[in-house]
C-alpha positions as CSV (number, residue, x, y, z in Angstrom):
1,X,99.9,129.4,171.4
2,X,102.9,130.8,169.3
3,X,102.7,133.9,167.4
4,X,102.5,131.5,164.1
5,X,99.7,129.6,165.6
6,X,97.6,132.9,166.1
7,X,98.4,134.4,162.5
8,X,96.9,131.5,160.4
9,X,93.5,130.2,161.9
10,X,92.4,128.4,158.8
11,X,95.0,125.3,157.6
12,X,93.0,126.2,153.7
13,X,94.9,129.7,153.7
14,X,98.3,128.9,153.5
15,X,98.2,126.6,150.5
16,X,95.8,129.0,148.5
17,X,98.3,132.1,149.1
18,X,99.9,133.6,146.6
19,X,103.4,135.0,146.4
20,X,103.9,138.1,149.4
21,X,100.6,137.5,149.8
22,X,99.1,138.9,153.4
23,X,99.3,136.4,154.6
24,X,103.0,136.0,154.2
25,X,103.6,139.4,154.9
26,X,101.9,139.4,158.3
27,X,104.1,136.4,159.2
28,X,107.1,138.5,157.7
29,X,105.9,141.5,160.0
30,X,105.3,139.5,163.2
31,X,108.6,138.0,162.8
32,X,110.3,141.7,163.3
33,X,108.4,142.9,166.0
34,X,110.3,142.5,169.2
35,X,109.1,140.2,172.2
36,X,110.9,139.3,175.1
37,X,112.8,136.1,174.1
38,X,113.7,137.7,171.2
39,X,115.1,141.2,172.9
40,X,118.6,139.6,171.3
41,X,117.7,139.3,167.6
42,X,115.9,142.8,167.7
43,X,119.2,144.2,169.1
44,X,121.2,142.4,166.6
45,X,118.2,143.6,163.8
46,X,118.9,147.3,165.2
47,X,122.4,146.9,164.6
48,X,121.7,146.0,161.0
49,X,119.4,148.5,160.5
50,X,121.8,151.2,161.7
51,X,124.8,150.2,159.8
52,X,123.0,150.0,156.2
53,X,121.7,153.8,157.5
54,X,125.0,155.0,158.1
55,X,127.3,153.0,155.4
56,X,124.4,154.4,153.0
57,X,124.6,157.8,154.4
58,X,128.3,158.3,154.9
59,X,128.5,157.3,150.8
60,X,126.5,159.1,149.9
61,X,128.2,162.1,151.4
62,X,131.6,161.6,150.9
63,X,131.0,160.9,147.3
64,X,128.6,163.9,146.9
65,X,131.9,166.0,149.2
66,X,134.2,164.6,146.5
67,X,132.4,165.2,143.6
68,X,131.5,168.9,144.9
69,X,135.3,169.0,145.6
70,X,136.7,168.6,142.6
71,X,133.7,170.6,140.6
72,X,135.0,173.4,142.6
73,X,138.1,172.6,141.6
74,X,137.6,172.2,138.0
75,X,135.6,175.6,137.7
76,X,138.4,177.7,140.0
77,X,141.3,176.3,137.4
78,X,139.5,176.2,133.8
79,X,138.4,179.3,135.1
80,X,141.3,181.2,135.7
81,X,143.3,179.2,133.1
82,X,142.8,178.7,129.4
83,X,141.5,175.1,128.1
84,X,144.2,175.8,125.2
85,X,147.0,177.6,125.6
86,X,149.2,178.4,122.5
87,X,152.8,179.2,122.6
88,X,155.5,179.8,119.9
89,X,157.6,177.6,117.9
90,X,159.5,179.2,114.8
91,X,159.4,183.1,116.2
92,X,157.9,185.2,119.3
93,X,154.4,186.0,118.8
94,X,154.7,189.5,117.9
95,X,151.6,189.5,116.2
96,X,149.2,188.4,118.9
97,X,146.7,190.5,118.7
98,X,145.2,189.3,114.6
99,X,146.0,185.4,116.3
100,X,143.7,186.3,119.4
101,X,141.3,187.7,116.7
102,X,141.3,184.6,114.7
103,X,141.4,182.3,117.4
104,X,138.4,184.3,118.7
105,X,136.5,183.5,115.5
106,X,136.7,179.5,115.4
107,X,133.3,178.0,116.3
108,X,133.6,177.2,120.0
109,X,136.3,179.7,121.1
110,X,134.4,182.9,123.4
111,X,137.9,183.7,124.8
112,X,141.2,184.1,123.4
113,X,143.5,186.0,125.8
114,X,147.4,187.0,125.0
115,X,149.5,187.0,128.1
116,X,152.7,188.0,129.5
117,X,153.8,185.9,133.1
118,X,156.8,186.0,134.9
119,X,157.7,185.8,138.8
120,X,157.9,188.5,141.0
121,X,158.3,189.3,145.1
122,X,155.9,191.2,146.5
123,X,156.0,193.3,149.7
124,X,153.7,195.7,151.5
125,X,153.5,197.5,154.5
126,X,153.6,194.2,156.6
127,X,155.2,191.2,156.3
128,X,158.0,190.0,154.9
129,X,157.3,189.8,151.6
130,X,156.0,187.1,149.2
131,X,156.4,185.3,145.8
132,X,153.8,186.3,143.5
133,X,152.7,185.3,139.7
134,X,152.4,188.5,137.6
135,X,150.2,187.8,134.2
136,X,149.7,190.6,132.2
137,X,146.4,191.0,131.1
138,X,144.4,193.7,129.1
139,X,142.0,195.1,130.5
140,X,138.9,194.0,128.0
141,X,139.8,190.3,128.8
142,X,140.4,190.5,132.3
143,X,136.5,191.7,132.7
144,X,135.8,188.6,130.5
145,X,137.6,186.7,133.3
146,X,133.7,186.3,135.1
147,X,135.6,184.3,138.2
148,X,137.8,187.2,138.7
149,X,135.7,190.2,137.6
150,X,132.5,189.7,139.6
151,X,134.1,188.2,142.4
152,X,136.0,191.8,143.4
153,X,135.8,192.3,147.5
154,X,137.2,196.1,147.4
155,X,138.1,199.0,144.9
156,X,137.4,198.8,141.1
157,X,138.5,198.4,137.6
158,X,138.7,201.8,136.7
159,X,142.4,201.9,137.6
160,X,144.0,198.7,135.8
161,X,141.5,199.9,132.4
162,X,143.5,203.0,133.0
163,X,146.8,201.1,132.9
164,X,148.0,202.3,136.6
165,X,147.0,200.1,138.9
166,X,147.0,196.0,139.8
167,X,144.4,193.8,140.8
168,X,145.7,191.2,143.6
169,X,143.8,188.7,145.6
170,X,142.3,189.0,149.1
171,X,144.8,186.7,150.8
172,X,148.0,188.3,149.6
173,X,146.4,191.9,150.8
174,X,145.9,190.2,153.8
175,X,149.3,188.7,154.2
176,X,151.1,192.2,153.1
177,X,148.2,194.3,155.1
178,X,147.5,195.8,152.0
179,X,144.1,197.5,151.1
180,X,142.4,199.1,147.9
181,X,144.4,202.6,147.0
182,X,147.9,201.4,148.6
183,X,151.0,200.6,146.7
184,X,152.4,197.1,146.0
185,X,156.1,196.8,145.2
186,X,157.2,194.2,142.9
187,X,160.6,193.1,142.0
188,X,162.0,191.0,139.2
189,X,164.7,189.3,138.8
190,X,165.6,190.3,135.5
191,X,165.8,193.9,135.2
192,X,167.9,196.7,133.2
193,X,171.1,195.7,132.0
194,X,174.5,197.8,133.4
195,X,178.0,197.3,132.9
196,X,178.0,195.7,136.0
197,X,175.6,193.3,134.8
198,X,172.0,192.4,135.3
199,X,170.4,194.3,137.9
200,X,166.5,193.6,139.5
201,X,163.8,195.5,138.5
202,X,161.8,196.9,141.2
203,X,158.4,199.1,140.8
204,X,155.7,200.0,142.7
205,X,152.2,199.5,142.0
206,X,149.0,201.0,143.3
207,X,146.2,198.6,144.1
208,X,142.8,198.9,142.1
209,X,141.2,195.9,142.7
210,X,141.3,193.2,145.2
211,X,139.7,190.1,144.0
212,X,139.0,186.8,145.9
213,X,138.5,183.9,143.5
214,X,138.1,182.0,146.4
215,X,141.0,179.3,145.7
216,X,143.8,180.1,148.0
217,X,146.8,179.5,146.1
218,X,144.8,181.8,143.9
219,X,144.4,184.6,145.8
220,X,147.5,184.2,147.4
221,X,149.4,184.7,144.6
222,X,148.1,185.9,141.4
223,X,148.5,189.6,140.7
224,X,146.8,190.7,137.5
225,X,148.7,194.0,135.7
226,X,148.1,195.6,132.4
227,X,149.1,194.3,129.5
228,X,151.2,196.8,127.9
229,X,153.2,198.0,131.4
230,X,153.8,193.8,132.0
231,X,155.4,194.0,128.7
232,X,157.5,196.7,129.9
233,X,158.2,195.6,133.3
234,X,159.2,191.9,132.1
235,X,161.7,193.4,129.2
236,X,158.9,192.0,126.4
237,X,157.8,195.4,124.7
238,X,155.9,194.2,121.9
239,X,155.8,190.1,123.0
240,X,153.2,188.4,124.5
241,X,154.7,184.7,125.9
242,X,151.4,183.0,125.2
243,X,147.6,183.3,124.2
244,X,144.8,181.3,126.5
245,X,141.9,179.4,124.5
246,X,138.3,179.7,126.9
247,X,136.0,177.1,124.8
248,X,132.3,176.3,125.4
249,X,132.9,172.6,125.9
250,X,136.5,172.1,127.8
251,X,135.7,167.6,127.6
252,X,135.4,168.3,123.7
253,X,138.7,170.1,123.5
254,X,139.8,167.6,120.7
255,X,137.5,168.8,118.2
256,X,138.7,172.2,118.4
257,X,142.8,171.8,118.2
258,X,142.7,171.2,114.1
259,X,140.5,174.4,113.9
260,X,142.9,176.4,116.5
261,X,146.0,175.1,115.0
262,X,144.1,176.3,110.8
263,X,143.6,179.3,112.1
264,X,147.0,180.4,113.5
265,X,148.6,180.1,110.0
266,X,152.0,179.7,111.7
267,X,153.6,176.6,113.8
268,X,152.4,176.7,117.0
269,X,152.8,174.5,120.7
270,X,149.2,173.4,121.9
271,X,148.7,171.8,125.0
272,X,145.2,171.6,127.2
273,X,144.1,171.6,130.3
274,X,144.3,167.9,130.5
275,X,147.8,167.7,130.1
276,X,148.3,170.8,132.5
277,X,146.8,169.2,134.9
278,X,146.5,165.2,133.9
279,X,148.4,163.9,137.5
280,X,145.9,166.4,140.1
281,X,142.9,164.9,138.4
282,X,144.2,161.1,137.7
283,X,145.1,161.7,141.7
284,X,140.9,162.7,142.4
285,X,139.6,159.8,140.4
286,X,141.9,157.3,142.1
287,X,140.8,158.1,145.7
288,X,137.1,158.7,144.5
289,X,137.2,155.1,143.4
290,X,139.2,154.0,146.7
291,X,136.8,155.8,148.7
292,X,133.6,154.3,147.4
293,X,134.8,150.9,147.6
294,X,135.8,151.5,151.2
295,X,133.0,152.8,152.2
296,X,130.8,150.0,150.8
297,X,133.0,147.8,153.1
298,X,130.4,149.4,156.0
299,X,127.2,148.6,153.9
300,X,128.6,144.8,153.5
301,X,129.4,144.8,157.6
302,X,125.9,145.4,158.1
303,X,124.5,142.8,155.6
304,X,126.7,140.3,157.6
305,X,124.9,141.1,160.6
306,X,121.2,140.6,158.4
307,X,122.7,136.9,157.8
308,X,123.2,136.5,161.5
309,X,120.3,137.8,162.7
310,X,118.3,135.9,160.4
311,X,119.9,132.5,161.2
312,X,119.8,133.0,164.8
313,X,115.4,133.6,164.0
314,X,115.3,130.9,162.0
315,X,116.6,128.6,165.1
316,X,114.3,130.2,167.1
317,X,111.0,129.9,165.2
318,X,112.4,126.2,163.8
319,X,108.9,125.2,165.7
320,X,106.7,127.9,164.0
321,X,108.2,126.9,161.1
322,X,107.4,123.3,161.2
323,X,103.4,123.8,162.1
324,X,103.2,126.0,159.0
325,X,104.6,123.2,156.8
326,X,102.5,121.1,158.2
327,X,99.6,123.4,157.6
328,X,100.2,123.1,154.0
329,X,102.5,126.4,154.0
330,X,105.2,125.3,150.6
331,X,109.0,125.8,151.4
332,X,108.7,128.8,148.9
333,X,106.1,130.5,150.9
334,X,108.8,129.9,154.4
335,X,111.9,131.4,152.1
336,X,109.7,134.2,151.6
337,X,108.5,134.9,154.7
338,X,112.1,135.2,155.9
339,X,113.7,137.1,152.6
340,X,110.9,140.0,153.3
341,X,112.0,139.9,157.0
342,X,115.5,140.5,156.2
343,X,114.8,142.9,152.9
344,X,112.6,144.9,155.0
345,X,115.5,146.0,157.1
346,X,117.7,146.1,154.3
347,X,115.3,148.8,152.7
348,X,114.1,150.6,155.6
349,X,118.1,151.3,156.1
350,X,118.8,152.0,152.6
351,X,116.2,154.6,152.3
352,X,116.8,155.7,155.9
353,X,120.4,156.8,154.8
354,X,119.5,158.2,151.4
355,X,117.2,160.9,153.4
356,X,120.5,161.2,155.9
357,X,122.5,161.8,153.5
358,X,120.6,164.3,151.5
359,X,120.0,166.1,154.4
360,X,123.6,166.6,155.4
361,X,124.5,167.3,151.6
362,X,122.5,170.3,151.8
363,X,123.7,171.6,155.3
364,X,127.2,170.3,155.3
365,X,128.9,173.8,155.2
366,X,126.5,174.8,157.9
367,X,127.8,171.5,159.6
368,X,130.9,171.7,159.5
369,X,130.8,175.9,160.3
370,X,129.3,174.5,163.6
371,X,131.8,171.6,164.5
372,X,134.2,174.1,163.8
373,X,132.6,176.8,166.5
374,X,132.0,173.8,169.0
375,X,136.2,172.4,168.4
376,X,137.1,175.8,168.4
377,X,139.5,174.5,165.1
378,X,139.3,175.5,161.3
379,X,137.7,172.1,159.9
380,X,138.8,172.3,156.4
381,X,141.0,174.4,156.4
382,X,141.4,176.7,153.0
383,X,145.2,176.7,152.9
384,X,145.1,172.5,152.8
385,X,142.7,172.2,150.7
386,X,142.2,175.4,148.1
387,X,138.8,175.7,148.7
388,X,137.2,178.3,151.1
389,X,133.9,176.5,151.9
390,X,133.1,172.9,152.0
391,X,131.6,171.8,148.4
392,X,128.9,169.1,148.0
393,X,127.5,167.9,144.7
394,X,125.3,164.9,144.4
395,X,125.4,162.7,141.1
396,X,121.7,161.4,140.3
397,X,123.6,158.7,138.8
398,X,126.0,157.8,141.6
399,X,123.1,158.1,144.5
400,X,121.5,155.4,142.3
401,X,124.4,153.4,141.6
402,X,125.0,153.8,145.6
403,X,121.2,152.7,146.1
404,X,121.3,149.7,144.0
405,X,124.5,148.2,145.7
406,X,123.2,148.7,149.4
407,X,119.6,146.7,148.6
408,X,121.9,144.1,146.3
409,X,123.8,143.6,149.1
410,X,120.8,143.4,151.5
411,X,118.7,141.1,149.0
412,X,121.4,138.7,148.5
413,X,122.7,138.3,152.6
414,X,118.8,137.4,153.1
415,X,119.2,134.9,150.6
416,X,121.1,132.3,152.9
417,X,118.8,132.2,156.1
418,X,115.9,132.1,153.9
419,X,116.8,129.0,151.9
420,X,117.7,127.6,155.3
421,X,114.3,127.8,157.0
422,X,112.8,126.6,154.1
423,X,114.8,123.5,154.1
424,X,114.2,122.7,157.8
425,X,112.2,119.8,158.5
426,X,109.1,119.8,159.9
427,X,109.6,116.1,161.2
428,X,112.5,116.4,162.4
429,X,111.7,120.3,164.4
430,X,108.8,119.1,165.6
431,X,110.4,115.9,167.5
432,X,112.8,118.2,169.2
433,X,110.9,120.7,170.5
């Protein structure tokens, strides 16, 4: 007797049942059980099963990677830089500190910060020396800088609200073996003029602070100096070269230019960070989308093998199939017996990777801290890719979204073999057996 033939006693049942009834799925469940004809079709089931676990998972954490990535990203920039940054058009801004003031006061501004950049080299005790970014700063609004001000790994503030001393990041101490209380020297290009022409300007600094934003182009070359003795090293006593916007909402940035460019009362350049930074981002978002439709390539590979090893059952129970037609089982009730075989596979995977794949979102700096001990290599390695630690951030949305296409894909590749078997021919299965 088959396994068909011991499920359904009474030939009354089968006609009576309803849709995914029991009885339907105990056929279903029978069906994926492995017995020892079958060892092949459980192998192949297996092989589906894991494929839909890991094309689920490995979406799920790239995407959750990439999103955490460029979060990371996002906060380390916007908060360093200014969503708005104003510059002058028809005369220096001499008068930036009533246009910070103003700018301050529009509805949706909490920072407006008047700065003085230019390029320096920087040498220490070691090393050869190093290009750095000077921005002159006041002291007030650098401790308003939150990513720079509560992220400071030696020495204090005291010295730079003093207007003596520099704040510099950890990886630029480190590369000049520089510490908290030594002296940085800095030389510009453009120094005191001489009748024998321009001459460099070289100073040295002492160190107050030494911040680590945790971005390494960051905190390799960002040095933060007063205000006032910026304006004096750069040749700008009096000048600022621009003023940084912070607003609450950097994506509504649009609302707030007419009310910036009101309050200046002057002509003024705007641009925002989308502009600054348009081709990094449009870059992200490209290989974000590449990435996910990639990846779903894996989840689609595994469907195919649902199809397979759902034809190669049907073949196999084309006999079981037949008595239960002739038992009064409809050719909806077969489809359906075969759609949840295949479905349940396709959701024991999907869910299967969705736990993965949280799991791994939550420990993947841990992870990759311990691949990195067992390779002995730097997996992700700061200086590639800006970021000290390995971000992830799961979207609700996009762990949906990634949810929906696996069982879609799963549904539908089930669709085939179970509209095959319940075709088949009783007649016609039974006379060849």
């Amino acid at each position: 007797m088959s396994d068909t033939d011991a499920a359904v006693k009474p030939s009354s049942d089968a006609p009576t049942a309803r849709p995914f009834s029991a009885f339907e799925r105990m056929i279903a469940w029978r069906y994926l059980r492995a017995r020892r004809k079958e060892a092949f079709i459980s192998v192949i089931a297996g092989f589906s099963f894991v494929g839909i676990t890991l094309g689920v998972a490995t979406l799920i954490i790239v995407m959750a990677v990439m999103n955490g990535f460029r979060g990371e990203l996002i906060t380390r920039i916007l908060g360093i830089n200014g969503h708005i940054v104003v510059q002058p058009i028809d005369k220096p801004l001499d008068d930036y500190d009533a246009l910070a003031s103003r700018f301050k006061a529009v509805d949706g501004v909490k920072l407006a910060i008047p700065l003085v950049e230019g390029q320096t080299f920087a040498s220490g005790v070691v090393g050869a020396g190093t290009g750095a970014l000077v921005r002159g700063i006041r002291a007030e609004d650098l401790q308003s800088l939150k990513i720079v001000s509560e992220n400071i790994r030696s020495g204090d503030m005291v010295g730079f609200i003093a207007g003596e001393g520099v704040a510099i990041g950890s990886r630029m101490a480190q590369s000049l073996g520089l510490s908290a209380g030594d002296k940085i020297t800095l030389m510009a290009p453009e120094g005191d003029v001489t009748p024998f022409g321009m001459t460099p300007r070289i100073k040295a600094y002492p160190i107050s602070a030494i911040f680590e934003i945790g971005m390494s182009e960051y905190d390799a070359s960002i040095i933060y100096m007063p205000l006032q003795e910026a304006q004096l090293f750069f040749n700008a006593e009096g000048l600022v070269q621009s003023i940084e916007i912070f607003v609450d909402r950097p994506d509504e940035i649009d609302a707030i230019r007419p009310k910036i460019e009101a309050a200046a009362e002057r002509q003024i350049f705007i641009t925002d960070w989308r502009q600054r930074n348009q081709t990094f981002f449009s870059a992200l978002q490209v290989e974000r989308n590449v990435m996910f439709m990639i990846l779903t390539l894996i989840i689609l590979v595994a469907a195919l093998n649902i199809i397979s090893g759902l034809i190669m059952l049907v073949k196999d129970k084309g006999h079981d199939i037949a008595i239960l037609r002739t038992m009064g089982a409809t050719s909806g009730s077969v489809m359906r017996i075969f759609f949840m075989t295949g479905a349940a596979i396709g959701v024991t995977g999907t869910l299967a990777g969705f736990l993965l794949g949280v799991v791994v979102c939550l420990n993947v700096e841990s992870i990759r801290q311990f691949f990195s001990w067992i390779s002995g290599t730097t997996l992700f390695n700061p200086e590639l890719y800006f970021l000290s630690q390995l971000p992830a951030d799961m979207d609700s949305g996009e762990t949906v979204v990634i949810l929906v296409v696996a069982l879609g894909l799963s549904f539908i590749a089930t669709l085939i073999p179970s509209w095959r078997a319940s075709r088949l021919d009783p007649v016609q299965a039974l006379r060849y057996e």
